[in-house]
N, C-alpha and C positions, 0 to 999 in steps of 0.2 A: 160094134157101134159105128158102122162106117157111114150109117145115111142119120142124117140130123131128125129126121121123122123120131126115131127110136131114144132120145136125148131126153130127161125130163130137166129141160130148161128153170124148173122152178124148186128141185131140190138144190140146194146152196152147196151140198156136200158132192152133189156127184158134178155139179159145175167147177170147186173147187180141185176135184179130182182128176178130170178133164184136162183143166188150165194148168195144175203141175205136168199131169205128162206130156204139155204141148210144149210148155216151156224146157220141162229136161229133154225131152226129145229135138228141141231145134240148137238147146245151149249149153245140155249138159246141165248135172246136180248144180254145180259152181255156179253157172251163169244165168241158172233159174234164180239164184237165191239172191244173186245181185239185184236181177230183172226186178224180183218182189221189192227189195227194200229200196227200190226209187218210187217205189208209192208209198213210204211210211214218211210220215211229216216229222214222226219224234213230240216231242213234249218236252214240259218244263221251260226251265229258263234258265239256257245252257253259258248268258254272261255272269249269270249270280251264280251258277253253279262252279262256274271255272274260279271266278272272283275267291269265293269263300274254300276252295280244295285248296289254293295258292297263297292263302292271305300271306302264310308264312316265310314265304320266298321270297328269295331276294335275286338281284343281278346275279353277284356275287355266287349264290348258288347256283346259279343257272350257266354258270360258265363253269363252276369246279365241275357239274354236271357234265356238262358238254365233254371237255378232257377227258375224264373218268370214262364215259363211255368210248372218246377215239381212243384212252389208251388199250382197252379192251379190245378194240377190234383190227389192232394190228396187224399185220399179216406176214411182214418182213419181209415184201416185194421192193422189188426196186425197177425202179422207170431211169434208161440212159446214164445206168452205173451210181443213181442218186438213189438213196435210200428214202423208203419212203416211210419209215419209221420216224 
């Protein structure tokens, strides 16, 4: 399909076919897939959705949180003899 004559511009499926291999072919699977999802706008209503997943949280939680996960991702490197534990 190298001359656009031969192209049927008006099936959706072979345009949509097209437009993935032009995207993976200049970005790669990965950065085709990005490419697409800065044209999805999303839906809903993602401050009442966040509102209502969190009602139950508190500061409090969000800081034991916080800890809990840097205690997990410790490493037991050290920067200039200082532990970074």
């Amino acid at each position: 399909m190298s001359s656009n004559l031969a192209i049927n511009y008006h099936d959706p499926l072979v345009i949509r076919k097209l437009g993935m291999d032009a995207l993976k072919e200049k970005f790669g699977r990965v950065g085709a897939i990005y490419c697409i999802r800065q044209f999805n706008a999303g839906s809903g209503d993602y401050t009442k959705e966040r509102e209502a997943l969190h009602a139950d949280l508190t500061f409090d939680d969000i800081v034991a949180g916080s800890k809990e996960m840097d205690a997990s991702q410790r490493c037991g490197c050290t920067f200039s003899g200082t532990s970074l534990q």
